[in-house]
N, C-alpha and C positions, 0 to 999 in steps of 0.2 A: 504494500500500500504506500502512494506517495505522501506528501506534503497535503497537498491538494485534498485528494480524497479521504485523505485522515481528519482536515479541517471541517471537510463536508459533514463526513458520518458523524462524529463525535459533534461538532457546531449543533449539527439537527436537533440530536438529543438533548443539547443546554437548551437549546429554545424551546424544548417543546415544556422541558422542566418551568423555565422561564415563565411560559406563558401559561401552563397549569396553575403555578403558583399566583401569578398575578388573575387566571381568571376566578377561582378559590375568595382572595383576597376583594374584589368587583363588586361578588350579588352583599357583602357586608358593608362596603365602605356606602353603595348605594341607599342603602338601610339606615345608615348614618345620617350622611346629606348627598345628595346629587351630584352635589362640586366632588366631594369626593370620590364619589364613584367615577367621573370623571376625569378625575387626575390620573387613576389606577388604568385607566383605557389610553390614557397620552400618554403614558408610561411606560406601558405594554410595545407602543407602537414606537414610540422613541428608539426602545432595545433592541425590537427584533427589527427593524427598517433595514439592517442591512452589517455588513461586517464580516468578518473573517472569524471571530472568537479566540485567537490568539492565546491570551493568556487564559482564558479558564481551559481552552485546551490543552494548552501548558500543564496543567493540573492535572487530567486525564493521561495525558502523554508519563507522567513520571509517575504516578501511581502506577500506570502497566509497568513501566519501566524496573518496578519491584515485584515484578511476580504474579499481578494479581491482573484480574480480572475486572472488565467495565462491568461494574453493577450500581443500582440504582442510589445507593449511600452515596459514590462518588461523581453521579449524575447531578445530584440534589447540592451535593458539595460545590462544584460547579458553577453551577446555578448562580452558587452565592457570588462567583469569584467575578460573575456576569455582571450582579447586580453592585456591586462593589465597582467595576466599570463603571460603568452607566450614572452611580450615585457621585464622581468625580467629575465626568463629562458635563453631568450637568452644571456644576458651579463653576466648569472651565466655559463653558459657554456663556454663563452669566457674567463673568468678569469680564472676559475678552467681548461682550456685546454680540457675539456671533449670532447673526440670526438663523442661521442654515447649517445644518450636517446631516450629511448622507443625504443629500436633494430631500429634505427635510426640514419642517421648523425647527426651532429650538424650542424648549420647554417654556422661558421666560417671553418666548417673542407670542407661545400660543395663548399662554393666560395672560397677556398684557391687551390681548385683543376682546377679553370679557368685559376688562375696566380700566384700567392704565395701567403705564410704566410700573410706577410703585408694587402693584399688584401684581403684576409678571416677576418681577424679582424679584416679591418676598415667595411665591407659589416656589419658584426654581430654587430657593433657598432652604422650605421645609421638604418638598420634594428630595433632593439628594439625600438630605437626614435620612427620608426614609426610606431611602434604595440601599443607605449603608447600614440599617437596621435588618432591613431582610436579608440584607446580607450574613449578617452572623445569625439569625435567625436560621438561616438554611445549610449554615454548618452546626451549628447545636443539635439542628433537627435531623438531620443526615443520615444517623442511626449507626455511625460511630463511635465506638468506646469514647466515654464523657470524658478522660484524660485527654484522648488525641483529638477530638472536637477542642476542646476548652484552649489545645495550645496552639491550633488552626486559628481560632478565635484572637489568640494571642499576636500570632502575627499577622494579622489581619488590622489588626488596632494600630500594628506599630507601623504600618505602611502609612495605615489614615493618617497617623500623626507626620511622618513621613513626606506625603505629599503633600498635605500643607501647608508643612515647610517649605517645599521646593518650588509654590506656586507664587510663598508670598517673597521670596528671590525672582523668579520670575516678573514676577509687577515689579519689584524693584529697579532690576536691570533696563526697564525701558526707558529710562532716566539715566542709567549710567553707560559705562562704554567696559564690561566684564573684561578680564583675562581669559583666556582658558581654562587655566586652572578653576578658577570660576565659575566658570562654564559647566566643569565637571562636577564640581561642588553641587549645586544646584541640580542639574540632571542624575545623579546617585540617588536622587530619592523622586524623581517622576516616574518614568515609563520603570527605570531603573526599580526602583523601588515596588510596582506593579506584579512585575515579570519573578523579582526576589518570591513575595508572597505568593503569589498562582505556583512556582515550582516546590517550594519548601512544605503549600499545604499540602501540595499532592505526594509530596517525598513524607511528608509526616505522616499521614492517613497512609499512607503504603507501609509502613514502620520502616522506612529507611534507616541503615546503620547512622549512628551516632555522626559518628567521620565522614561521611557523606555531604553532609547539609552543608561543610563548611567549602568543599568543591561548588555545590549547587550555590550556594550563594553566591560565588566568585562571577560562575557561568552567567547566574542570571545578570547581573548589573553588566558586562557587559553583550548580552543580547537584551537589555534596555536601551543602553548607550547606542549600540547602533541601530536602535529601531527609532530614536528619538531622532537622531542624526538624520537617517532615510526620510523621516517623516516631517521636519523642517524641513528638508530641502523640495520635495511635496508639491508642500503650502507656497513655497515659492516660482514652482516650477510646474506643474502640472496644472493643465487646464480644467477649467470648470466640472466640462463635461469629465475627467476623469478623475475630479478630486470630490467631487459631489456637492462644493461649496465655490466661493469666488476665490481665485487663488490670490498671494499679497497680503493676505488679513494681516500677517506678522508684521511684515514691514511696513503696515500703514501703524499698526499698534508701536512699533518701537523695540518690540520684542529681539531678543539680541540668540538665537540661533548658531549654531558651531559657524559655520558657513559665514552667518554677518561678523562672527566675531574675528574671524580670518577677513573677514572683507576688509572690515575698520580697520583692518591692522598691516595690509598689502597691497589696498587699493593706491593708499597716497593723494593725497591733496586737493586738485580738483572735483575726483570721482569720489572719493569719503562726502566730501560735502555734497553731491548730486545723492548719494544716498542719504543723509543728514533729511535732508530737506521734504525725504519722503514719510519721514514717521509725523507722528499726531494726524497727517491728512485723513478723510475721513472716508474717500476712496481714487485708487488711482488709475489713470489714462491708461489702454493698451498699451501706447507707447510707451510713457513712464515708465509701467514693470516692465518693459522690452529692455528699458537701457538700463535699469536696476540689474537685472539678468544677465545683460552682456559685463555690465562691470564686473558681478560675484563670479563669473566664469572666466574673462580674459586676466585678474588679478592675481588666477590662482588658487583662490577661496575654497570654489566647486570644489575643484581634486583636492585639495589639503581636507574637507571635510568629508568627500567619497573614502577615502584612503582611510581616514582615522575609522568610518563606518567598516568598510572591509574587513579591519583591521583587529577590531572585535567581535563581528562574526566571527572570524579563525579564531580566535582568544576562547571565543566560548565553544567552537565546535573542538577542539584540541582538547578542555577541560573533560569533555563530555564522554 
């Protein structure tokens, strides 16, 4: 089985948990109030609208990986690792303002359209709460020995704590002009930090040897590191139609990317300041991001950050 078809089969199965759980959770929230019942149905379609499921696959991946078998404890486990997604994405789309992912709304831009602004970002703000509630909710309930649920749980908290961190570096940085090293600081606990918790619960739930976890950690932060790297460079380089959003968003935000932080730092003089001038804008001309583009690529940038991505996949597939 490849890549591909393992993401498929295994992906299926989270969503269908996924969407079991959220439609369980629907006919009571309806019961409640209506709003809520409704949130629970934008919520559903939020998660399952599209994706690859990467990291909770991750989780399925390294629990076989010890021996065992896809059964439905680690289906459910999963699930959580989904909703634990999904409950990040959403307050990453509310900070960054993004209205669109995966040719989709955003949470905050769909309940802003019931009553306003205010009301859209506080909905996306208790929303995520409760995507990261279901989230340990669905490893407690997993059916688990309650040791190795409770220390899934464990590191499950400490990513949340984790990310953010690394989100409120993130806002910081668009304001400043980061090192690398900086760089790395910050991204050790995003995607980084993600990819750690999805392999470790699965390594745990699998009873992974003792000595093991501290390989799998190594593994994960770099197959974060270069998923984060691939996936800024994305946002800036892929078009609409293949990003499922408007590409730029980073660079119009300020946000400072492996890639922009080689840029700032090789482009030199005129062309730093032609990208200077593109952050705070609110969005920018084809051509604009044309010559943003040409600059991060004839500077150097590109390949300096292609190269460091590479360069951690091998890192992690060597560990592995």
């Amino acid at each position: 089985m490849n890549v591909e078809e393992f993401l498929s089969r295994h992906g299926s199965l989270i969503e269908r948990e996924v969407k079991g759980r959220l439609t369980e959770l629907l006919e009571s929230a309806k019961a409640y109030h209506p709003l809520i019942g409704e949130l629970y149905s934008k919520l559903g379609e939020f998660i399952l609208r599209g994706g690859k499921r990467l990291a909770s696959c991750s989780t399925i991946l390294t629990y076989i990986g010890y021996g065992n078998r896809v059964d439905e404890r680690i289906v459910k486990a999963s699930a959580g690792i989904e909703f634990y997604r999904h409950s990040i994405l959403v307050h990453d789309d509310l900070v960054d303002r993004d209205p669109e992912r995966r040719r989709g709304e955003t949470i905050h831009v769909t309940f802003a359209k019931k009553r306003n602004g205010r009301f859209g970002e506080g909905v996306a703000i208790f929303a995520g709460n409760i995507l990261y509630a279901l989230a340990t909710r669905s490893l407690l309930g997993s059916g688990f020995r309650q040791e190795l649920a409770n220390e899934a749980v464990s590191l499950l908290a400490e990513a949340y704590k984790e990310v953010n961190e690394s989100q409120i570096l993130d806002l910081f940085f668009e304001a400043e002009e980061p090192k690398v090293d900086e760089w790395y600081a910050m991204a050790s606990r995003r995607a980084a930090s993600l990819f750690k918790a999805a392999i470790l619960i699965g390594a745990t739930l699998g009873e992974a040897p003792r000595e093991d976890l501290k390989i799998l950690r190594e593994a994960a932060l770099n197959i974060g590191y270069s998923f984060d790297i691939q996936d800024d460079i994305i946002d800036l380089f892929a078009s609409k139609e293949e990003y499922g959003r408007s590409p730029g968003r980073d660079l119009c935000l300020g946000k400072k990317p492996l890639h922009m932080v080689y840029a700032l730092s090789m482009a030199g003089g005129d062309r730093v300041r032609e990208i200077k001038a593109c952050f705070g804008k609110r969005k920018l001309s084809p051509r604009g991001l044309d010559r943003v583009r040409g600059i991060v690529k004839r500077s150097g940038a590109l390949d300096a950050a292609k190269s460091k991505s590479r360069a951690h996949a091998e890192e992690a597939k060597k560990l592995l």
